[in-house]
C-alpha positions as YAML, in Angstrom:
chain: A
units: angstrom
residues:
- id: 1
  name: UNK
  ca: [-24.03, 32.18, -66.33]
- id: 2
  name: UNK
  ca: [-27.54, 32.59, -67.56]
- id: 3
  name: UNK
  ca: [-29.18, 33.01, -70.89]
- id: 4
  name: UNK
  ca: [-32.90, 33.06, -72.18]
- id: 5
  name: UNK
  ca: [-34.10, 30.92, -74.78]
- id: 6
  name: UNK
  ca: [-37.62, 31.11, -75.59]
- id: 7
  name: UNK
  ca: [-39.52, 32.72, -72.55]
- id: 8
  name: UNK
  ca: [-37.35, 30.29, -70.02]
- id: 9
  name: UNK
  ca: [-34.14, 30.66, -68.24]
- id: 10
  name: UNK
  ca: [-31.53, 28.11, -68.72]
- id: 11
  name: UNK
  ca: [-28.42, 27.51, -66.17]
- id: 12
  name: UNK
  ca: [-25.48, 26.25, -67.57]
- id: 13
  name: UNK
  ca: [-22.52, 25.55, -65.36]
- id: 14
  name: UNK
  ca: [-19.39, 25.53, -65.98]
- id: 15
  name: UNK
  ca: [-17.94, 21.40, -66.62]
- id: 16
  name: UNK
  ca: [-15.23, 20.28, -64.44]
- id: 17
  name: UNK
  ca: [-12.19, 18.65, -66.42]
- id: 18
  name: UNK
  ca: [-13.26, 14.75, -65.99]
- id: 19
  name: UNK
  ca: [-11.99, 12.16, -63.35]
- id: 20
  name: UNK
  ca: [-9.69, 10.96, -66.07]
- id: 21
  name: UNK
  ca: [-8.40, 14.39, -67.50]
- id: 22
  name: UNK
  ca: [-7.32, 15.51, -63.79]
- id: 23
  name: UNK
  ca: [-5.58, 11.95, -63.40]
- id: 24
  name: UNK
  ca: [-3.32, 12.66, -65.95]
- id: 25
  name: UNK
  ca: [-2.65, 16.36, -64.56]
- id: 26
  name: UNK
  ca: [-0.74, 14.47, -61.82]
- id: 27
  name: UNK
  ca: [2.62, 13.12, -62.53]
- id: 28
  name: UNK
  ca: [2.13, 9.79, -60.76]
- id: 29
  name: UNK
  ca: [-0.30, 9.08, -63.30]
- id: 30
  name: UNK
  ca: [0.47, 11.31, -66.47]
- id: 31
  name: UNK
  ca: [3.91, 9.02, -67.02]
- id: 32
  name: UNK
  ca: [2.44, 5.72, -67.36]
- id: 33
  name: UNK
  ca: [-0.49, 6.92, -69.81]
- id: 34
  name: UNK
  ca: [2.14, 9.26, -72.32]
- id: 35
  name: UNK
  ca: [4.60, 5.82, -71.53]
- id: 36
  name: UNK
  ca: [1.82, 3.39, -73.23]
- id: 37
  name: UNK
  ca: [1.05, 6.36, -75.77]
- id: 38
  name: UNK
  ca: [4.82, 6.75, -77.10]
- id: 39
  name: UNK
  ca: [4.80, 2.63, -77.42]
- id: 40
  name: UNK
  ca: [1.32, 2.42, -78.96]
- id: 41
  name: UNK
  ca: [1.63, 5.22, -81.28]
- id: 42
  name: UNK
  ca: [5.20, 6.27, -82.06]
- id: 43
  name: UNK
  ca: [7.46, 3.50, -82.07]
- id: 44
  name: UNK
  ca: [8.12, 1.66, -84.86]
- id: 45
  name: UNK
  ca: [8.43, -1.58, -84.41]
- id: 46
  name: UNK
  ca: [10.44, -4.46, -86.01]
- id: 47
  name: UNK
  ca: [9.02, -7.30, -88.54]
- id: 48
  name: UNK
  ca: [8.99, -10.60, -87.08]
- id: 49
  name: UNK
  ca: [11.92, -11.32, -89.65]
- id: 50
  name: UNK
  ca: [14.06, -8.27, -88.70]
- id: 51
  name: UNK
  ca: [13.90, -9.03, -85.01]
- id: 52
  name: UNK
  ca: [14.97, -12.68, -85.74]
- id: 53
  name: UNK
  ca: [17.85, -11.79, -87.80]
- id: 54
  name: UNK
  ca: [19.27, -9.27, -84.86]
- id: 55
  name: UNK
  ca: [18.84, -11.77, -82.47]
- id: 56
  name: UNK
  ca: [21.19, -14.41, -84.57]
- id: 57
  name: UNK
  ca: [23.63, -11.51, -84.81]
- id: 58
  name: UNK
  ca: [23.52, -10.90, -80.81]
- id: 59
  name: UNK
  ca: [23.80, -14.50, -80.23]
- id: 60
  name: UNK
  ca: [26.54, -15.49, -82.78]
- id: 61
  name: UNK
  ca: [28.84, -12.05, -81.58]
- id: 62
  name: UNK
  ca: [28.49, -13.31, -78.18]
- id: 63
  name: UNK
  ca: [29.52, -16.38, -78.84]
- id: 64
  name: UNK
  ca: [32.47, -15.08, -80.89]
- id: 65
  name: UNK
  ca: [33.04, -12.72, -78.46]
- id: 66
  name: UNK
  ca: [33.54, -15.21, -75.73]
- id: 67
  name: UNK
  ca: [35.27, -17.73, -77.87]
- id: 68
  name: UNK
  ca: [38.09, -14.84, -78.45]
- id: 69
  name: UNK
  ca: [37.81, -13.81, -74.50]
- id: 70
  name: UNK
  ca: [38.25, -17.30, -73.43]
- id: 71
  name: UNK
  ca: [41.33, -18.16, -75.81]
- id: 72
  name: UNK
  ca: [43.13, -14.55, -74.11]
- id: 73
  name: UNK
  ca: [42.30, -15.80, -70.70]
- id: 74
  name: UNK
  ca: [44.00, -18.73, -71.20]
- id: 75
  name: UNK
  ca: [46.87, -17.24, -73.28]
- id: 76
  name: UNK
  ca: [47.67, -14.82, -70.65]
- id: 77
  name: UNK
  ca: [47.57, -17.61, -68.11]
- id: 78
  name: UNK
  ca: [50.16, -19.27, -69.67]
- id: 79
  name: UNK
  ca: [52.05, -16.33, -69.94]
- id: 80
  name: UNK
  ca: [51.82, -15.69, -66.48]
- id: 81
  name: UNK
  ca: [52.57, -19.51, -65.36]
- id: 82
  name: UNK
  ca: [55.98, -18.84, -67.67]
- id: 83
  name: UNK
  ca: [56.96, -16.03, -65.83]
- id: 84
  name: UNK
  ca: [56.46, -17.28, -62.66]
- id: 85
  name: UNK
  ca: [58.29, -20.24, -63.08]
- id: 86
  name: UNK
  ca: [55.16, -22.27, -61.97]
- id: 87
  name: UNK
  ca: [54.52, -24.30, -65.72]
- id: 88
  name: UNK
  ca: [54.47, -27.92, -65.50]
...
């Protein structure tokens, strides 16, 4: 494409997309960059505080959790050992 400005001829060419614009055409390289963008810009993340607090609550469940697991274990144990015949 051509056009005249002031008594001289100027080119212009059309721009290729740059090196980093076709990179993220390609899928390889498109889910990594809208990956960091979701994390950077769109997630909200928790306060210091809140992610303290859920991670008492995780920790004392599980340990509740496996303090009521472990006393069924051995309840059903016994109850097995009585129906065999095999209890001391």
């Amino acid at each position: 494409m051509t056009q005249r400005r002031e008594g001289r001829q100027e080119v212009r060419r059309e721009q290729k997309p740059s090196v980093f614009a076709r990179l993220l055409q390609m899928r390889l390289f498109r889910f990594p960059y809208e990956a960091y963008y979701e994390l950077r810009y769109k997630v909200t993340w928790p306060t210091f505080e809140e992610a303290r607090n859920m991670t008492i609550a995780v920790i004392a469940l599980s340990i509740a959790l496996g303090v009521v697991l472990g006393l069924v274990d051995i309840g059903l144990f016994q109850l097995f050992r009585l129906i065999t015949g095999t209890a001391r």
